[in-house]
C-alpha positions as CSV (number, residue, x, y, z in Angstrom):
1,X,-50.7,40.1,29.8
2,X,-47.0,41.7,30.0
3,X,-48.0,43.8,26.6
4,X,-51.0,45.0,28.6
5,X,-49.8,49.1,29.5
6,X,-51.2,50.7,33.2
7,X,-50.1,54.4,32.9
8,X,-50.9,54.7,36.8
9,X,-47.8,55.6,38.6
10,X,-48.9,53.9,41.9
11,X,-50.0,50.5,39.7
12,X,-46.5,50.5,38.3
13,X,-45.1,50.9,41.9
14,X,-46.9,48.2,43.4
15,X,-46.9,45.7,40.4
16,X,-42.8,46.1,41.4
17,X,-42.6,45.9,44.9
18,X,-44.8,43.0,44.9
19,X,-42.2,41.0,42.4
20,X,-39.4,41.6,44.9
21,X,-41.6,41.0,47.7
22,X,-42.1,37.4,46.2
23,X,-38.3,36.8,45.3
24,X,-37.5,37.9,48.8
25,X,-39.6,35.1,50.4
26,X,-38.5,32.5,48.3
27,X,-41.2,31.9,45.8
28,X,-40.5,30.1,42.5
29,X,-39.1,32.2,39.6
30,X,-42.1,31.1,37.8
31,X,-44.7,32.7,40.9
32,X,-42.0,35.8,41.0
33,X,-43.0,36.1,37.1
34,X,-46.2,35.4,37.0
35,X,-48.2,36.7,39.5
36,X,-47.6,40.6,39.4
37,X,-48.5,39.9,35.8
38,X,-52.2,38.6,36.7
39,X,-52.0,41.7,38.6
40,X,-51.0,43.9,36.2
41,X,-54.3,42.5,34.4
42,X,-56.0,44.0,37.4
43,X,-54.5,47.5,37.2
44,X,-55.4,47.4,33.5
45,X,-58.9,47.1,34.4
46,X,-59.0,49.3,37.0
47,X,-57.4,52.0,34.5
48,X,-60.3,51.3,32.4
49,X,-62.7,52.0,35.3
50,X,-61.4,55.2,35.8
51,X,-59.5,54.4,39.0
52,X,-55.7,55.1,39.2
53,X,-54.7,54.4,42.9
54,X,-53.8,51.7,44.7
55,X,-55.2,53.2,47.9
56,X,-58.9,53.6,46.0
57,X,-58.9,49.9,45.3
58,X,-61.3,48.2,47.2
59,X,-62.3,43.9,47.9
60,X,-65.4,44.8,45.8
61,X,-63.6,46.0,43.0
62,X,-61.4,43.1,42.7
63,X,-65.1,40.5,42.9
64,X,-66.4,43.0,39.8
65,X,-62.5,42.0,37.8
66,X,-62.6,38.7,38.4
67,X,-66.1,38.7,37.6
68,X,-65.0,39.9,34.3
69,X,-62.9,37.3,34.0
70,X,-64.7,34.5,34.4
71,X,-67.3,36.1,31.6
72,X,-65.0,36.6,29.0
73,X,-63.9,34.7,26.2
74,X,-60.5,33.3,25.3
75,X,-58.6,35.9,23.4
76,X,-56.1,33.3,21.5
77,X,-58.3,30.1,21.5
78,X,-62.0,31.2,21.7
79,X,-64.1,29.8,24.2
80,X,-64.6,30.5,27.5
81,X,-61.4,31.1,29.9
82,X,-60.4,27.4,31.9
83,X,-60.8,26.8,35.5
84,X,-57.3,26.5,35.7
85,X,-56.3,29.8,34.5
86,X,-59.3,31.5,36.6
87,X,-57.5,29.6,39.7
88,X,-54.3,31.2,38.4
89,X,-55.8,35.1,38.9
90,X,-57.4,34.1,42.0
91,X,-54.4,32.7,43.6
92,X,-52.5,36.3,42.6
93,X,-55.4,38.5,43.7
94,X,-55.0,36.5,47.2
95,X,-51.4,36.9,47.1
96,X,-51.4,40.7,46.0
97,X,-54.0,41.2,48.9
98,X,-51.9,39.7,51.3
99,X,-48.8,41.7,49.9
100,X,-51.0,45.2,50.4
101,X,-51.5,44.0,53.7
102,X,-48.6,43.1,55.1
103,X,-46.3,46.0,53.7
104,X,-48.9,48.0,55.1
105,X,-50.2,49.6,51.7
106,X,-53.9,48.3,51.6
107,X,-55.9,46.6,54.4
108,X,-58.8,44.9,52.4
109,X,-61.4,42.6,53.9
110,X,-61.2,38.7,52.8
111,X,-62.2,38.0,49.3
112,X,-64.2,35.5,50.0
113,X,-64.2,33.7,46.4
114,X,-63.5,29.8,46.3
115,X,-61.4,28.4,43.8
116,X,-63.2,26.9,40.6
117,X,-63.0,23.4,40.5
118,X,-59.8,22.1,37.6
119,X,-61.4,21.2,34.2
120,X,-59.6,17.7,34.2
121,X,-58.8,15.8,30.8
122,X,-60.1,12.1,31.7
123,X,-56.8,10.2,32.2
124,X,-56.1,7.8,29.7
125,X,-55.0,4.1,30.2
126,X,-54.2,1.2,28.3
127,X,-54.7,-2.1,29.0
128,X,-51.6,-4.8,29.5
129,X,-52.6,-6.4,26.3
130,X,-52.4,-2.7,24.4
131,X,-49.2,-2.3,25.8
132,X,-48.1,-6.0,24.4
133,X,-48.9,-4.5,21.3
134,X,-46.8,-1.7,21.2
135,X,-43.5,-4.0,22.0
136,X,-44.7,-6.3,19.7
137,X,-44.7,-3.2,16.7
138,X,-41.0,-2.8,17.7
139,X,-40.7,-6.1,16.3
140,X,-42.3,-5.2,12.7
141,X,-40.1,-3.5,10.7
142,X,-38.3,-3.5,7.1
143,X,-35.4,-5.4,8.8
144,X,-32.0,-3.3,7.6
145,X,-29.4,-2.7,10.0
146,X,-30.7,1.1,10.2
147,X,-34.2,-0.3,11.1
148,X,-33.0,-2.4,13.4
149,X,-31.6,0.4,15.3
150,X,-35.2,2.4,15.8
151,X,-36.7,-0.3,16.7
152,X,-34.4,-1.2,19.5
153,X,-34.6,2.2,20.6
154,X,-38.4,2.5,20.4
155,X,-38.4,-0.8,22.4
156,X,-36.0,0.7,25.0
157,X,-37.9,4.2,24.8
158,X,-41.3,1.9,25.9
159,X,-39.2,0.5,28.7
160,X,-38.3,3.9,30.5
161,X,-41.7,5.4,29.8
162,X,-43.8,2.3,30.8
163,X,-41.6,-0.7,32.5
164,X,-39.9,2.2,34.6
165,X,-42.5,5.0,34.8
166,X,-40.4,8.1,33.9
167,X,-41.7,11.5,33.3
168,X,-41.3,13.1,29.7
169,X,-38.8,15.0,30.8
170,X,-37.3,12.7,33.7
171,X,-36.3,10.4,29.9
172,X,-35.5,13.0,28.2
173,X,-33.3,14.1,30.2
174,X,-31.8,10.3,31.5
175,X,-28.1,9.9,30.4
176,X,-25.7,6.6,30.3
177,X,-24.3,7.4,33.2
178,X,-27.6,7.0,35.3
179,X,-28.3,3.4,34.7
180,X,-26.8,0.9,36.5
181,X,-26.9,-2.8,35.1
182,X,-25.4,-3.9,38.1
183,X,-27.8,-2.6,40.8
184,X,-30.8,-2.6,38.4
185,X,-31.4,1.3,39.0
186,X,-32.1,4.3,37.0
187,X,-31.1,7.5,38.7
188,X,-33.2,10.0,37.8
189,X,-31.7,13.3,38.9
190,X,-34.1,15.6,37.2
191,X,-37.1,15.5,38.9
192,X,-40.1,16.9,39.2
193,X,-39.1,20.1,41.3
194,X,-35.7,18.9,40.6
195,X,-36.1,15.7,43.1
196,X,-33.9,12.7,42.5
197,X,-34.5,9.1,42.8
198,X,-33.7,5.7,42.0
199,X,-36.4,3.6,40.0
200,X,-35.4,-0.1,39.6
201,X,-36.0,-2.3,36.7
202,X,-36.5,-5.9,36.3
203,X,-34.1,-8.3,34.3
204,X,-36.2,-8.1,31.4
205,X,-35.9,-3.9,31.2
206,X,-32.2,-4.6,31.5
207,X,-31.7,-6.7,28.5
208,X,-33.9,-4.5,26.7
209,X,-31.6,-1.4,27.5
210,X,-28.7,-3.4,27.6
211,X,-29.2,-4.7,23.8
212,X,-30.2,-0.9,22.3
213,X,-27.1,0.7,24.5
214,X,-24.8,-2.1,23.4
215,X,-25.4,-3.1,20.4
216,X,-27.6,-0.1,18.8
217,X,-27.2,2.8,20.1
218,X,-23.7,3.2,18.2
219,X,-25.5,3.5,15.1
220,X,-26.8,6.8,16.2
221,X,-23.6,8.5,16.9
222,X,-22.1,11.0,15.6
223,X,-19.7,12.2,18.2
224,X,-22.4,15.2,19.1
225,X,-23.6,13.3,22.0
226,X,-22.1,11.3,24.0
227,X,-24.0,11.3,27.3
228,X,-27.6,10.9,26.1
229,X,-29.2,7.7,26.7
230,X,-31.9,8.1,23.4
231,X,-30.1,9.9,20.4
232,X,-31.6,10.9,16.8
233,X,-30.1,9.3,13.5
234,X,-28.2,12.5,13.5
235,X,-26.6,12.1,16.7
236,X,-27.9,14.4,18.7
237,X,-30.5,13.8,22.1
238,X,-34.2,13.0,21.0
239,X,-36.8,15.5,22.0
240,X,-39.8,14.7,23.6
241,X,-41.8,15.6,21.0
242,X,-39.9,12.7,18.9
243,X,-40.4,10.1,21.2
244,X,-44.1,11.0,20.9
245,X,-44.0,10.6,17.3
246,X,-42.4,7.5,17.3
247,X,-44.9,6.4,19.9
248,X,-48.1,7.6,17.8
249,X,-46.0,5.4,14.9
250,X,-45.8,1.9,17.1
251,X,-49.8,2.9,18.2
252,X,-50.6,3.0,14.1
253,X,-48.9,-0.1,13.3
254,X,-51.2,-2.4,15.9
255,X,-54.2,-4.2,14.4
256,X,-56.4,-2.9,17.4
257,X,-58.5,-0.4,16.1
258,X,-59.2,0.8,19.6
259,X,-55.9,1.4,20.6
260,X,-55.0,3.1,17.5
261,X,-58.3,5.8,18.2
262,X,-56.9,6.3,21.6
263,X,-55.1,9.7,22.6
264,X,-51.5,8.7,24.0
265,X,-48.5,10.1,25.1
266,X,-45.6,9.3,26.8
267,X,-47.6,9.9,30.2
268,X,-49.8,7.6,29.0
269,X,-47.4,4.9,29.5
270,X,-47.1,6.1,33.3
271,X,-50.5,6.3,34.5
272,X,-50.6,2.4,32.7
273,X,-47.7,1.0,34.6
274,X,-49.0,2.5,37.4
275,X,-52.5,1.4,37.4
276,X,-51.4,-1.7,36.4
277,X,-49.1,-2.6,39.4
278,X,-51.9,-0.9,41.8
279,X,-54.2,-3.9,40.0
280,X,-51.5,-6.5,40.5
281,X,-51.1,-5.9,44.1
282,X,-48.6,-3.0,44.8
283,X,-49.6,-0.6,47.8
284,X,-49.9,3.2,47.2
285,X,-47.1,3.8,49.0
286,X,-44.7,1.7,47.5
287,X,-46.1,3.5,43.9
288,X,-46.1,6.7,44.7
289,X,-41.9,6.2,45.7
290,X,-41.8,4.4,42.0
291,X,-43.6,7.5,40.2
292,X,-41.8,10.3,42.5
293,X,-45.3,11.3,44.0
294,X,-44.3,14.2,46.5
295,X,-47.7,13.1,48.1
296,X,-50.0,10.0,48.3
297,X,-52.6,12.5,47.3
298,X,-51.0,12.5,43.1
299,X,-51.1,8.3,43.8
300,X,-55.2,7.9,44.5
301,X,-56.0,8.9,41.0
302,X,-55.0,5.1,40.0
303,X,-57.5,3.5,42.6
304,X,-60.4,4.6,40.9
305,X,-58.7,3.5,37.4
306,X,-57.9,0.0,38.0
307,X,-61.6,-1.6,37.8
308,X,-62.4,-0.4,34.2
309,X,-58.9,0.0,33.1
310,X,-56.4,-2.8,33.9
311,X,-57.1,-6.3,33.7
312,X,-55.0,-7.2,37.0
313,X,-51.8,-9.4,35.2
314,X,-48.7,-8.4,36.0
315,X,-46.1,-7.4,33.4
């Protein structure tokens, strides 16, 4: 959408006051970025339409782009566009028609569009037993001293991800220095919207860690770095994307062929630990402090998970 020219003076203008109108009250960078770009898709349009200023613009106008919109296929992937990106435009046309109005450019009549309903990917869970399974696959491996270390690793990477319910990024990101053995804590301090908290962990999570930090992790180490709680062969922090490999890896070498069909990720081990302890017992409240919820509203997702999904024993 940046690459997308508008040759109208006025367009230009606009598309740049309404960035700094969105820094100035205190939006995201991300929003500041994005939305005068959905714009921008707008003036583009309207270019094409043969109309050039702001002031001709008009609500029906904006129905007819985002009519367009929604008939059009994806330029990159094929298809049609997703609900979540149409929500994206709609949430910038609101915002740009509320900027119009309120710096006293444009006074349009309400839209009067509802948002589309997300296209959500069904959330995927497994079972206690199929997480059994992928501690036990840390156990199975060719049994030299290098080994030894990956699989300590991939045993303490299943106990952030799962035992503690961490974020991709909230592990990632997780150094030495936040866990402490004493208090049976993890201190996460980079959030989702940078929010901090402390996740605790049972006595079997701390062994776990305890063992791959101890006795392990030194393997890794090549003075490159020093802080970060999972480190490559090389020395240097794992990336996400290679504690998802080694997760796919533990997932291949179970015997359940159901497990190994399944689509997983490191969320995966989230929404499990979290539908699990909702089955065992565990109020919404007290889960949605364990995950970081900002809201009770993230949490009920699990409630309609745990009859189909979790077998109700507590890990």
């Amino acid at each position: 959408m940046k690459h997308l020219p508008i040759n109208s003076e006025s367009f230009q203008y606009v598309e740049k006051s309404f960035r700094e109108w969105l820094d100035i009250l205190g939006y995201a960078n991300s929003t500041v970025y994005q939305l005068p770009l959905y714009a921008r898709e707008l003036f583009h349009w309207l270019e094409q339409q043969g109309i050039n200023q702001i002031q001709q613009l008009t609500t029906e106008h904006i129905r007819s782009h985002y009519h367009n919109l929604k008939h059009r296929g994806n330029q990159r992937r094929g298809g049609a566009l997703s609900n979540t990106y149409l929500n994206k435009h709609l949430q910038a046309l609101y915002k740009l028609m509320e900027y119009l109005r309120q710096s006293g450019k444009l006074e349009l009549p309400y839209l009067e569009i509802e948002r589309e309903e997300p296209n959500q990917k069904p959330v995927e869970v497994l079972s206690v037993e199929e997480v059994r399974q992928l501690f036990t696959a840390t156990e199975e491996h060719p049994g030299s001293p290098k080994w030894e270390a990956i699989a300590a690793r991939d045993k303490a990477m299943l106990t952030i991800y799962y035992s503690c319910g961490l974020r991709r990024n909230e592990g990632y990101h997780l150094d030495l220095s936040d866990i402490n053995f004493d208090q049976k804590t993890l201190h996460v301090r980079k959030g989702k919207n940078n929010k901090e908290r402390f996740v605790p962990f049972n006595q079997t999570s701390s062994q776990i860690l305890q063992e791959y930090i101890y006795d392990y992790r030194p393997c890794f180490l090549n003075a490159k770095e020093l802080s970060a709680l999972f480190v490559s062969v090389k020395g240097h922090r794992m990336k996400t994307q290679s504690l998802v490999i080694r997760l796919k890896l533990l997932q291949q070498k179970s015997d359940d062929i159901e497990l190994q069909q399944k689509d997983i990720a490191l969320h995966t081990l989230r929404h499990s630990i979290a539908t699990h302890l909702l089955a065992a017992g565990m109020s919404l409240e007290s889960i949605s402090r364990f995950l970081g919820h900002s809201s009770l509203e993230s949490t009920q997702i699990y409630t309609h998970l745990v009859e189909t999904e979790a077998n109700g024993k507590d890990l």
